[in-house]
DOLO-633466 format. One record per residue (C-alpha): residue number from 1; residue in one letter; x, y, z. Coordinates in pm, whole numbers, plus 32768, in hexadecimal, padded with zeros to 4 digits. Layout:
<nodes>
i/aa/X/Y/Z
NUM/A/X/Y/Z
...
</nodes>
This chain:
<nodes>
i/aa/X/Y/Z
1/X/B9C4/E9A2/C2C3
2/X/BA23/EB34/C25E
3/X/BAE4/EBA3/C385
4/X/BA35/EC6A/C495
5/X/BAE7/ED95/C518
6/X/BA90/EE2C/C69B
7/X/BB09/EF16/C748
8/X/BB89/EEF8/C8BB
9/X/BA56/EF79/C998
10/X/BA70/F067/CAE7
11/X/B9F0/EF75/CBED
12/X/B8B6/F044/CCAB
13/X/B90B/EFC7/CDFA
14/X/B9E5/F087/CF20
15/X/BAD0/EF69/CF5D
16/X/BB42/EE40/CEAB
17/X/BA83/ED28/CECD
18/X/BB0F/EBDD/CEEB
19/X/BB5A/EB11/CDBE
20/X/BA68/EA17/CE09
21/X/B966/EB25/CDC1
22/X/B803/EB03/CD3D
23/X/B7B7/EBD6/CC0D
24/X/B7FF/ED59/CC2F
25/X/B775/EE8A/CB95
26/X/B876/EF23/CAC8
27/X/B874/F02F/C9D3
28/X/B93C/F07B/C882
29/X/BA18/F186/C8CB
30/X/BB76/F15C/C7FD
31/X/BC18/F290/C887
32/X/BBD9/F20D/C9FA
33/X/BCE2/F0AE/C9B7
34/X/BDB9/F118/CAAE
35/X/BCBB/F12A/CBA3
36/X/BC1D/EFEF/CB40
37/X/BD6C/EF37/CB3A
38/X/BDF2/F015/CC98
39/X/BC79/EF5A/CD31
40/X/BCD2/EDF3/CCE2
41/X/BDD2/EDEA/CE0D
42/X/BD4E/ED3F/CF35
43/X/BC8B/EC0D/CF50
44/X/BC13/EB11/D09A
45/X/BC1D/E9A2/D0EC
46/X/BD4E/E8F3/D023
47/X/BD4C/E9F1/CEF9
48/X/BE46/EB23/CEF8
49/X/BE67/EC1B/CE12
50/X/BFDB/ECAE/CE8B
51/X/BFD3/EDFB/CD70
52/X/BF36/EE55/CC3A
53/X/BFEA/EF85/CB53
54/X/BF90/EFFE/CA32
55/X/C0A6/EFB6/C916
56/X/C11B/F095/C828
57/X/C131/F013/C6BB
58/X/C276/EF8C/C67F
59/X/C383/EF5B/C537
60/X/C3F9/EE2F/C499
61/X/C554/EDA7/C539
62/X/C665/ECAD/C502
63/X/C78B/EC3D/C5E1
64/X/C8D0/EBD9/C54C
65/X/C8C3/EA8B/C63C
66/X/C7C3/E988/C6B8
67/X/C768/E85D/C726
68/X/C6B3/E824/C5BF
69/X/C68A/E8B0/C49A
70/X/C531/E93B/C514
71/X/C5A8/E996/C67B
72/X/C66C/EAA6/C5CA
73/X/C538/EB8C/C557
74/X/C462/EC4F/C640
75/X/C304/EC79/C51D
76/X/C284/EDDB/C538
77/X/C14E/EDFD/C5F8
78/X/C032/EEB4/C61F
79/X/BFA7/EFA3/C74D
80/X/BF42/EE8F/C85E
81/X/BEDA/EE5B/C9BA
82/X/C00A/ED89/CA4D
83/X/BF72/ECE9/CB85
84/X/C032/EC2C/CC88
85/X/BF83/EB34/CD87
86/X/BFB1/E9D8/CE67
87/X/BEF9/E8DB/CEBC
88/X/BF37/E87C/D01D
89/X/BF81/E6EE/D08C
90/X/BEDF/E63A/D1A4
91/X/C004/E5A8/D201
92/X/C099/E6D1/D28E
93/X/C1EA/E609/D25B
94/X/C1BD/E61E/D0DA
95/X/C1D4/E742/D014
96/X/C0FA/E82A/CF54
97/X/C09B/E816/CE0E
98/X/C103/E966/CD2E
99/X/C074/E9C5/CC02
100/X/C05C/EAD9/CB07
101/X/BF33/EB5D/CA7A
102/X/BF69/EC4E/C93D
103/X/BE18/ECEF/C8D2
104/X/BE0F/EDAF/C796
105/X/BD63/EEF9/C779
106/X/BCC2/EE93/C623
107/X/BC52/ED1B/C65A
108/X/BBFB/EC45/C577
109/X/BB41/EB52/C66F
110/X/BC5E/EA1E/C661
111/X/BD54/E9C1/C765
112/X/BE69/E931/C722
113/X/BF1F/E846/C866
114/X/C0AE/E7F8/C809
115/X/C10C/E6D1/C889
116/X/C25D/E6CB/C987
117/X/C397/E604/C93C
118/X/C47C/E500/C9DF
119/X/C454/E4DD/CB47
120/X/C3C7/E662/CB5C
121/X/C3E6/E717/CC85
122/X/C400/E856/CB8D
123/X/C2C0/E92D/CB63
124/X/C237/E928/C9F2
125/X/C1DD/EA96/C9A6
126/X/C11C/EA49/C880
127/X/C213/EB4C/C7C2
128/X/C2CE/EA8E/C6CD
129/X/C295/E9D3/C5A6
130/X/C1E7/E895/C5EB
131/X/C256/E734/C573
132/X/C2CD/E71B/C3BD
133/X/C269/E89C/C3B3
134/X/C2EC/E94D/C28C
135/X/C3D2/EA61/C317
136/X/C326/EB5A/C20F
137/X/C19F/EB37/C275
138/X/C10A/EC2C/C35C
139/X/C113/EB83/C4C1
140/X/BFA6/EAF7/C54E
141/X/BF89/EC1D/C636
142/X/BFCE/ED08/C50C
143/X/BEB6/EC34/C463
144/X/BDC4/EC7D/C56F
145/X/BDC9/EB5E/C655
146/X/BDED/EB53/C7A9
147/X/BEF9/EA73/C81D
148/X/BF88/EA02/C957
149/X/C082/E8FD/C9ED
150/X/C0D8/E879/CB6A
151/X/C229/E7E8/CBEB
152/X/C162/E6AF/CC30
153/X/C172/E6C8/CDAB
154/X/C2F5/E700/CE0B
155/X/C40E/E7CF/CDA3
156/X/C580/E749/CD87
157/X/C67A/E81B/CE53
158/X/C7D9/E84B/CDAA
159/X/C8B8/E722/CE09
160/X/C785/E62D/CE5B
161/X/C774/E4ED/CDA8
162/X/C60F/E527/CCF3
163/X/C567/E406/CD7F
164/X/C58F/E48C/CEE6
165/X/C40D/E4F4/CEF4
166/X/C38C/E374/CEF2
167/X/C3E5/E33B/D026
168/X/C29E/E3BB/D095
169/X/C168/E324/CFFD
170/X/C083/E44A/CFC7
171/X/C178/E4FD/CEFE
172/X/C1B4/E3B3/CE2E
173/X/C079/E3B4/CDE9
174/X/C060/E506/CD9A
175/X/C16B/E4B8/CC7D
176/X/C082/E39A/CC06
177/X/BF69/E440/CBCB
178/X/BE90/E50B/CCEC
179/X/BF5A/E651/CC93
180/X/BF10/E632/CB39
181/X/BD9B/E61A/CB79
182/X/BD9F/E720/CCC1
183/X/BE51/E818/CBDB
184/X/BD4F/E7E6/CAA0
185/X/BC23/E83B/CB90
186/X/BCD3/E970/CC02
187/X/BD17/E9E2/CACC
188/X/BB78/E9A5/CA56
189/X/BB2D/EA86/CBA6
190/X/BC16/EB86/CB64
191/X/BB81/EBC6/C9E0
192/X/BA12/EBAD/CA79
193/X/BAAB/ECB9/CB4A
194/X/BB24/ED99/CA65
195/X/BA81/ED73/C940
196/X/B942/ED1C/C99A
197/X/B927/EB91/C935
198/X/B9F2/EA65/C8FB
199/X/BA9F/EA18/C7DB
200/X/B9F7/E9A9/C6A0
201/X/BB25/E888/C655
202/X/BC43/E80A/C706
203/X/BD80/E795/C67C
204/X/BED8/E6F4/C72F
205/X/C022/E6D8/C6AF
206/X/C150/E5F8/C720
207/X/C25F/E5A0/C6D0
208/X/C352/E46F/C783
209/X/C2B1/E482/C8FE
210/X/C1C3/E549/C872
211/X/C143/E468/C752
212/X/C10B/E378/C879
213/X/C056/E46D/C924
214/X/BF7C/E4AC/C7F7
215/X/BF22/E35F/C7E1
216/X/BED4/E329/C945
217/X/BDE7/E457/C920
218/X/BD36/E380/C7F6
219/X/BD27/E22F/C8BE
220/X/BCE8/E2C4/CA51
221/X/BC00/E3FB/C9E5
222/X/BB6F/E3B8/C865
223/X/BA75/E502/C8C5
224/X/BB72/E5E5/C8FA
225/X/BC48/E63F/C7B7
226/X/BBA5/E644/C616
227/X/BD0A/E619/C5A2
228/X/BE28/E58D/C609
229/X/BFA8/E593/C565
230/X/C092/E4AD/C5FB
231/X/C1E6/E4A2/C586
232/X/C2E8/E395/C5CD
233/X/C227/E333/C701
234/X/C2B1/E272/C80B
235/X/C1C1/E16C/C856
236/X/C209/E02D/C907
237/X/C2F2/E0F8/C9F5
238/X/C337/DFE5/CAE6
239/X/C3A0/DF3C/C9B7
240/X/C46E/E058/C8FE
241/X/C54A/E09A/CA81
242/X/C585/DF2E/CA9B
243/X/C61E/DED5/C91C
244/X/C6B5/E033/C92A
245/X/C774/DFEE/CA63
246/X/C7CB/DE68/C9C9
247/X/C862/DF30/C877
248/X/C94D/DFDD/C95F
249/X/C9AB/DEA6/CA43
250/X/CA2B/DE2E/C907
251/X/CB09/DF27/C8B3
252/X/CBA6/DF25/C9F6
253/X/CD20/DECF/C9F0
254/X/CD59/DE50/C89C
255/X/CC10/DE84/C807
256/X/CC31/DFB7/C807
257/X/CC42/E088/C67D
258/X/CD1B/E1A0/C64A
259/X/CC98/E2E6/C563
260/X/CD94/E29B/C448
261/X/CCD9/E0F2/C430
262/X/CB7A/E1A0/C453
263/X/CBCA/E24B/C340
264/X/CC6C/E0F4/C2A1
265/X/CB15/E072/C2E2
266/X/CA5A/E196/C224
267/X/CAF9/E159/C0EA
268/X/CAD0/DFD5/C0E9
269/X/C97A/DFFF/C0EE
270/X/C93B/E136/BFF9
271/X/CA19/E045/BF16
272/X/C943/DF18/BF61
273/X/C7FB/DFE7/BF3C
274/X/C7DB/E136/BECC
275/X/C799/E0D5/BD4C
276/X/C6A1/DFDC/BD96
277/X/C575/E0FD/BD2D
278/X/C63A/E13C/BBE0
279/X/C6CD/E274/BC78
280/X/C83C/E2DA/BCE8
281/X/C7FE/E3EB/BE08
282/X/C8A1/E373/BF19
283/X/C745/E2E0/BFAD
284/X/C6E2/E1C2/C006
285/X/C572/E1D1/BFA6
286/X/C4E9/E062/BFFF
287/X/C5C0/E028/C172
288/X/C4A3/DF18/C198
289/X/C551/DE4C/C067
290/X/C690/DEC7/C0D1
291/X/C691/DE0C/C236
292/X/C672/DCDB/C16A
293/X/C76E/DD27/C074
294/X/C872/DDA1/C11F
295/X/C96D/DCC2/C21A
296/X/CA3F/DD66/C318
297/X/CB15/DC5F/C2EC
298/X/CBA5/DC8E/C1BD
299/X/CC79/DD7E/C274
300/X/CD13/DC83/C350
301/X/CE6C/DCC4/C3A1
302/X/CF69/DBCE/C30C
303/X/D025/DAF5/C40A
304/X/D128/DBC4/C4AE
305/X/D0BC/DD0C/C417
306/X/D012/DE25/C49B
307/X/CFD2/DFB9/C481
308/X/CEBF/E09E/C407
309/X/CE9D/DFCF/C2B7
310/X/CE00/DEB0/C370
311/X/CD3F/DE49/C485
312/X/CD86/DD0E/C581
313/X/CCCB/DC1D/C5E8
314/X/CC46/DCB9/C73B
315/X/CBE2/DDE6/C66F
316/X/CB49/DD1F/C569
317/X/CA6D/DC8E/C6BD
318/X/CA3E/DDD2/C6FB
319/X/C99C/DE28/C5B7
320/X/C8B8/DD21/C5C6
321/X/C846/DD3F/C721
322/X/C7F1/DE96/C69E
323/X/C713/DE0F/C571
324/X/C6AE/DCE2/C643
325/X/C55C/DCB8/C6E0
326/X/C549/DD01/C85C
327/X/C472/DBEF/C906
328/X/C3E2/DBFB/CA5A
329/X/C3B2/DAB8/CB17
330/X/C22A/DB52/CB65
331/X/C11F/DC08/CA79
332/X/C0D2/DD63/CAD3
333/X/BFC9/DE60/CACC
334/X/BEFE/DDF6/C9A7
335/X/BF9E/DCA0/C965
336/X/C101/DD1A/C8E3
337/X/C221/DC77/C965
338/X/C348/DCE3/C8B1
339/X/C3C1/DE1F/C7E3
340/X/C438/DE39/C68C
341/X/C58C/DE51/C619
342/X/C5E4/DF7C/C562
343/X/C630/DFBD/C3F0
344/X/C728/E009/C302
345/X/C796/E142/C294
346/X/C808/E2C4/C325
347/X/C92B/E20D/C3C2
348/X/CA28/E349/C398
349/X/C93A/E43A/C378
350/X/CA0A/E55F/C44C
351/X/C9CC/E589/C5E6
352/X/C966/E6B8/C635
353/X/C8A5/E68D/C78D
354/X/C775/E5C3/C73B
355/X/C796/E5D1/C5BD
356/X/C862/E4A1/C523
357/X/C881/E354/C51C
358/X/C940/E24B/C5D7
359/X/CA3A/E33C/C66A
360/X/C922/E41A/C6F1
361/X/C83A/E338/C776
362/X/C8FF/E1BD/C79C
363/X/CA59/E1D3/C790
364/X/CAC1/E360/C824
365/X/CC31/E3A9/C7F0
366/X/CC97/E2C8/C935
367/X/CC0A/E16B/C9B3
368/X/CB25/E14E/CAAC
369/X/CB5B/E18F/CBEB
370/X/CA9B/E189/CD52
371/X/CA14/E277/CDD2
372/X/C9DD/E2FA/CC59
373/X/CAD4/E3F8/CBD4
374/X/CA96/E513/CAE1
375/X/CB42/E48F/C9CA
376/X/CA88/E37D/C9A1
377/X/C971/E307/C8E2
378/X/C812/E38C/C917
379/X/C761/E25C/C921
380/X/C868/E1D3/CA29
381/X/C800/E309/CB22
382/X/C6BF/E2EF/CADC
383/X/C6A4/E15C/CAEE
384/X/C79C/E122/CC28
385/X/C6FE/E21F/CCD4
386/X/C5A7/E1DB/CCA3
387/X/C601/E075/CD12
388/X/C6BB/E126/CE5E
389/X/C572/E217/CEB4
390/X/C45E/E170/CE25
391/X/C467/E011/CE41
392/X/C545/DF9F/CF0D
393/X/C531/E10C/CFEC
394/X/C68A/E0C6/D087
395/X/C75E/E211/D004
396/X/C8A5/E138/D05D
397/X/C847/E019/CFBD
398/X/C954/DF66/CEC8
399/X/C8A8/DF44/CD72
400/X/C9A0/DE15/CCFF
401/X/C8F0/DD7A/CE49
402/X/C77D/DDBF/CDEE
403/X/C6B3/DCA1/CDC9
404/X/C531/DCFF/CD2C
405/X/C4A2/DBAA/CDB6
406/X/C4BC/DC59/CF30
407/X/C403/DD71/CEDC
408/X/C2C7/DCFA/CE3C
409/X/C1E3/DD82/CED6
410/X/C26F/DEE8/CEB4
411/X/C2AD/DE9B/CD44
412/X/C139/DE33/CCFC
413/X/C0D4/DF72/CDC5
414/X/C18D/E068/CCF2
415/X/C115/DFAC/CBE5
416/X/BFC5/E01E/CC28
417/X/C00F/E156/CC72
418/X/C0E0/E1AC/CB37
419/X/C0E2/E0BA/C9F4
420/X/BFE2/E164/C94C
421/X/BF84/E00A/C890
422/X/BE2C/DFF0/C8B5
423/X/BDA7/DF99/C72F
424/X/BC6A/DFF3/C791
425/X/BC32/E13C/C716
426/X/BAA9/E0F2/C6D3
427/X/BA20/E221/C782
428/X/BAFF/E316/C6E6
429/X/BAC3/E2AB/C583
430/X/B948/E2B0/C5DE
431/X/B937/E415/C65C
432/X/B9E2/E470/C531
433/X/BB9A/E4A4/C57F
434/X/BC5B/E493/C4C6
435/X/BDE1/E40E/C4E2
436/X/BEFA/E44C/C421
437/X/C02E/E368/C45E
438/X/C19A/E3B6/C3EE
439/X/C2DF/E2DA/C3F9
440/X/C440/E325/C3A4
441/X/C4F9/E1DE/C330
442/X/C650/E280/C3A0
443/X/C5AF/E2A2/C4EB
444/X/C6F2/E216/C60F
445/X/C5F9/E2BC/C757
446/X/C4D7/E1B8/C711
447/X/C4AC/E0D1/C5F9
448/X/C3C7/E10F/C502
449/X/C338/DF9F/C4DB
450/X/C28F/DFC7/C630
451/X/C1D2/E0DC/C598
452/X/C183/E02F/C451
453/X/C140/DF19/C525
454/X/C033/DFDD/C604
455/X/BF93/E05A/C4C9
456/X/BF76/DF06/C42A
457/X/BEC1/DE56/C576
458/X/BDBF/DF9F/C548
459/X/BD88/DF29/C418
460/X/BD48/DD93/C498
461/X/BC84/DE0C/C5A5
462/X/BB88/DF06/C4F2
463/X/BBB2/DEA4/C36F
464/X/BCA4/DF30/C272
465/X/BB79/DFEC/C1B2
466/X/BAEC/E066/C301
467/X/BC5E/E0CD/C380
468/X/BCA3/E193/C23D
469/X/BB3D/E27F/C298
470/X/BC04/E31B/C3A6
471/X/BD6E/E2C5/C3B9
472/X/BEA3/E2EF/C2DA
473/X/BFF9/E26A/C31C
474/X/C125/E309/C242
475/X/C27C/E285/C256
476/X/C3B6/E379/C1C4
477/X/C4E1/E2B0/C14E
478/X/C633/E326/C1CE
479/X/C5B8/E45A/C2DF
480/X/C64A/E434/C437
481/X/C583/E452/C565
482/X/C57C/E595/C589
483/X/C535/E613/C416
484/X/C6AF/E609/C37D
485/X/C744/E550/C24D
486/X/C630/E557/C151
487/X/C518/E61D/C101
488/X/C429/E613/C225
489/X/C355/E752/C24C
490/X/C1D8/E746/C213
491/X/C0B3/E821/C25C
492/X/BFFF/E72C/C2FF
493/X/BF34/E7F9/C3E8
494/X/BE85/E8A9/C289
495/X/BE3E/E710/C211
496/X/BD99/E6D6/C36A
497/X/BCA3/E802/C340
498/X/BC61/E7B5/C201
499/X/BC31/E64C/C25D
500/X/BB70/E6AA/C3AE
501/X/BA97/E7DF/C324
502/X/BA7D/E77A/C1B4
503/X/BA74/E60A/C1CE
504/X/BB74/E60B/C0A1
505/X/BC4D/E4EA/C11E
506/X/BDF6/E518/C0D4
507/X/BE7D/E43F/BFC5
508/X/BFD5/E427/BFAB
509/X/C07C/E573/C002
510/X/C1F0/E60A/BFD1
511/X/C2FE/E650/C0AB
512/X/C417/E76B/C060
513/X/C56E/E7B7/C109
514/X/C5BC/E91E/C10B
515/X/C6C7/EA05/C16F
516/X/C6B5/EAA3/C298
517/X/C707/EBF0/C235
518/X/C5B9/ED06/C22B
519/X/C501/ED75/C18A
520/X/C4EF/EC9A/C052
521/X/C558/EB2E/C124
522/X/C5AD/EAC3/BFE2
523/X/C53C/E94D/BF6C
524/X/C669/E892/BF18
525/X/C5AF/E752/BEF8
526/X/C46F/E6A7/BEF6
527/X/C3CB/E552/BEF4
528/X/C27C/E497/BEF3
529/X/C208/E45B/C07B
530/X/C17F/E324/C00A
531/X/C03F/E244/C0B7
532/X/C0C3/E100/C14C
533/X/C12D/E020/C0C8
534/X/C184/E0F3/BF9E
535/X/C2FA/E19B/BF5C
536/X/C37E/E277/BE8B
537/X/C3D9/E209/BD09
538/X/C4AC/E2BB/BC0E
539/X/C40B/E30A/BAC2
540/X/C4DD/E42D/BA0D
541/X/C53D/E55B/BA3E
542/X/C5FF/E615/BB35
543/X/C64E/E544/BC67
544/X/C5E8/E6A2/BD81
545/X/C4A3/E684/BCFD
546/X/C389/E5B7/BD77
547/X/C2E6/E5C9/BC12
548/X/C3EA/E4F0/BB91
549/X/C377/E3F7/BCB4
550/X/C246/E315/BCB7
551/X/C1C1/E244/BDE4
552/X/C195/E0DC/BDDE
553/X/C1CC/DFAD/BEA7
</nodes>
C-alpha cells in the first residue's frame, strides 16, 4: 500500500469532546496544528487527556553513556503533537495508567505501540528507537507514524523494589494486559480526533516484557494490531521468575562464579565451538549444537586446587542448574509445566546495566543476597522479588524458605494472567497479522528455547505451512539480551509493512552491529538473521560480512 499522508485537522467544535467521541467534522487546515493539538486536552468518563503541545522539530543526538547501545541516541524527529493522558482505575487503590501519544504533523496513517520493559512502572514515550533498530534509519515518527507507549499501569518510585505495584490486583492486571489494550483504544480515538479517521494499519513492537506484551496482544485481541515484532519475549513468566530465582539459589555460598571464571567459562566454550561453521570469529554460530557439545565439567577443579582457572564442584552445580530444565510439580496455563534451561554462549560478554551476560543478568559482581542488593544479578532481583510480591505477596518473606507447592493457586492465577502461551493464534492469522519473532541465543534475562519452544507448538497446533503464512521466528547467534555481542540490528518494522501491506513475506534477513558514533553509525559487522532452524555458515570471504555467510540447518 503507497503511503497516505494527512494533515492534522482543526476540530470544528467549542470544547473538546471526550475521547470516546462519535465521528467529528473536521477540516484540513495545516497552519491551525497548534490549535488542533492545544483542543485534544480534556476528555470525560475514565479517559484523560492531561496536555497536548505542539513540538518543534528536533536534531539527531547521542549520549556518551547508557543503559544500551540504543539507549544512548535520541533519533531526530519531526514537528509533532506530544499528548499526555491517563486512564483512571476503578480501584481507586490502584494507580493510573500513563501514556504518551506522539502525533505527527505529516501522517502517514500507521501507528506504531512500543512495547515496555522489565517490570515497567516507566512511561514509554514512543521516542526512541524501537526493538533491533538500526541507529542510522529515520525513527517511525520521522517516517510518519504515529506512535505511542503507556507505563503499563504503575510507576516505580526511586528506592522501591519494582514488583511493589502487585500487591494490588487491578494494577497487576494492568501490567498483564488491560493497559495495553485501554491505551491502544485511546490512541485510535485520539487519531479519529485529530486527523479525521483511524489508522489505516497498526503495528507493535517489544522487546523482553514487551515481546510478551506483543504476543499477548496477538493471542487476547487478534483484531487489534496488522503487525506485530516481538523481540526476546518473555513468555511463560511464571516460569522464567521461578528457574531465574533457582539459578541464583545455586550460586549462593559456594556456587557462586566470580568475573575472572565467567570469563574462564567464555573461552572454554568459544574453544569448544566457535569453528564448528568453518569460521574463526569469536562466535559461536550453532549454541543449539554447542549445549550438546560442550561439558562444564571439563573444567573441574583438580583435588585440592582451586582459583579463577577452574571451577568446583558447587559451581559446576551451579552451571547446570542454570542449563537444567525447571520443572513444576503442576501444568500451567496452556499445559506447560516447566521452563527451559538456558543456552550456551555470551558468558563474558561485558556488564554494563542490562547488556551482558552472566555477570549482568545471573551472577552480578556479589552473591545473592536477601532483600536483593544492587550488585547483584538481574535475574536474581527480578526472580526473588517477583516470588516476594507476586506470588507469595509476603514483602518479608525468606526466598531460601519459599515453597511453590503452597501457593498454587496464586501461581496458576498469574499464570493466566501473564504466560502469554496460548498456541492458538487462529484468529490473528485469519484476519490477516502478521508476527515476527526474534531470539538472541546469548540471551542470560530469559532463555531463548522457551521462545523457540512457543514458536514450534504454533506450528503443531495450526500446521507448519499454515504457521509460515503469517509468522516468522529468527534466532541471532551470540547477541545478548539486550542487543550486545554480535550483530543484532534489523529494520524489522520496514519487513512488517512490506509483509502486512505488500503481502511480500521476509525470508531470511541480516543483522549489523554498528558504532555508536553519528552520523555514519558505521557497520563493523554483519551476519545472516537466519529462519529457524537455520544458522549462519561460513563460505569465503571476509568474516564482517554476511555475504561470506550462508544459512542452513
Amino acid at each position: 500500500m503507497a503511503q497516505m499522508r494527512a494533515k492534522l485537522c482543526v476540530l470544528l467544535v467549542g470544547t473538546a469532546a471526550a475521547l470516546t467521541a462519535g465521528s467529528v467534522s473536521a477540516a484540513t487546515l495545516a497552519e491551525d496544528a497548534d490549535a488542533v493539538c492545544t483542543a485534544l486536552v480534556g476528555g470525560t468518563d475514565a479517559v484523560k487527556i492531561d496536555s497536548a503541545t505542539l513540538q518543534a522539530p528536533s536534531q539527531l543526538a547521542v549520549a556518551e553513556r547508557g543503559p544500551t547501545p540504543s539507549g544512548r541516541i535520541t533519533p531526530a524527529n519531526p514537528r509533532f503533537c506530544k499528548v499526555l493522558g491517563h486512564i483512571d482505575p476503578t480501584d481507586p487503590k490502584a494507580p493510573p495508567i500513563k501514556f504518551q501519544v506522539n502525533l505527527p504533523v505529516e501522517w502517514n496513517g500507521r501507528s506504531l505501540q512500543y512495547g515496555g520493559g522489565g517490570f515497567n512502572g516507566v512511561l514509554i514515550t514512543g521516542l526512541a528507537l524501537p526493538p533491533a533498530y538500526p541507529f542510522d534509519k529515520p525513527s517511525p515518527l520521522a517516517r510518519g507514524f504515529v506512535t505511542y507507549g503507556t507505563d503499563s499501569g504503575h510507576e516505580t518510585k526511586q528506592g522501591e523494589p519494582p514488583q511493589l505495584f502487585a500487591l494490588n490486583d487491578e494494577a497487576f492486571e494492568n501490567f498483564a494486559h488491560r493497559a495495553y489494550k485501554k491505551v491502544r483504544d485511546a490512541a485510535v480515538a485520539l487519531m479519529q480526533r485529530a486527523y479525521g479517521r483511524k489508522p489505516d494499519k497498526m503495528y507493535f513492537m517489544g522487546s523482553s516484557e514487551g515481546g510478551r506484551e506483543g504476543l499477548t496482544m496477538a493471542q487476547r485481541y487478534p483484531d487489534d494490531f496488522d503487525g506485530i515484532f516481538a523481540r526476546v519475549p518473555v513468555i511463560n513468566w511464571v516460569g522464567l521468575q521461578h528457574a531465574g530465582t533457582r539459578s541464583g539459589l545455586a550460586t549462593m555460598g559456594e556456587g557462586w562464579i566470580n568475573p575472572a571464571q565467567v570469563k574462564l567459562v567464555g573461552h572454554a566454550v568459544r574453544a569448544a565451538c566457535d569453528k564448528a561453521d568453518g569460521s574463526d570469529d569469536a562466535l559461536v554460530q550453532d549454541p543449539v549444537a554447542c549445549k550438546a557439545a560442550f561439558k562444564v565439567e571439563t573444567l573441574r577443579c583438580a583435588a585440592g586446587q582451586s582459583g579463577d582457572q577452574c571451577l568446583t564442584e558447587a559451581q559446576i552445580k551451579a552451571v547446570n542448574t542454570l542449563h537444567g530444565t525447571y520443572k513444576f510439580p503442576f501444568a500451567l496455563a496452556n499445559g506447560l509445566d516447566d521452563y527451559p534451561g538456558w543456552g550456551i554462549s555470551g558468558e563474558d560478554t561485558p556488564a554494563i546495566g542490562p547488556t551482558g551476560g552472566w555477570v549482568a543478568w545471573w551472577l552480578g559482581t556479589a552473591p545473592p543476597a536477601q532483600p536483593p542488593a544492587p550488585n547483584n544479578g538481574i535475574a536474581w532481583i527480578y526472580g526473588a522479588g517477583g516470588i516476594q510480591y507476586v506470588f507469595a505477596r509476603d514483602p518479608k518473606l525468606d526466598v531460601t524458605t519459599y515453597k511453590l507447592e503452597e501457593h498454587k493457586a496464586r501461581l496458576l492465577e498469574v499464570s493466566k494472567l501473564m504466560d502469554s502461551t496460548d498456541p492458538d493464534l487462529s484468529r490473528f492469522r485469519m484476519r490477516g497479522g502478521r508476527l515476527i519473532m526474534l531470539e538472541h541465543m546469548a540471551d542470560y534475562a530469559q532463555s531463548p528455547y522457551a521462545g523457540i519452544r512457543y514458536f514450534e507448538s504454533v506450528e503443531r497446533k495450526l500446521g507448519k505451512a499454515e504457521t509460515a503464512e503469517f509468522a516468522r521466528l529468527y534466532t541471532a547467534p551470540g547477541v545478548d539480551h539486550v542487543g550486545s555481542g554480535a550483530p543484532a540490528n534489523v529494520d524489522v518494522l520496514s519487513a512488517l509493512v512490506d509483509w502486512v501491506e505488500n503481502g511480500k513475506a521476509p525470508g531470511d534477513l541480516e543483522v549489523t552491529e554498528q558504532k555508536v558514533e553519528a552520523p555514519s553509525f558505521a557497520v563493523t559487522r554483519a551476519l545472516p538473521l537466519c529462519r529457524w532452524p537455520a544458522w549462519p555458515h561460513y563460505k569465503s570471504g571476509p568474516l564482517t560480512e554476511a555475504s561470506s555467510f550462508t544459512c542452513a540447518p
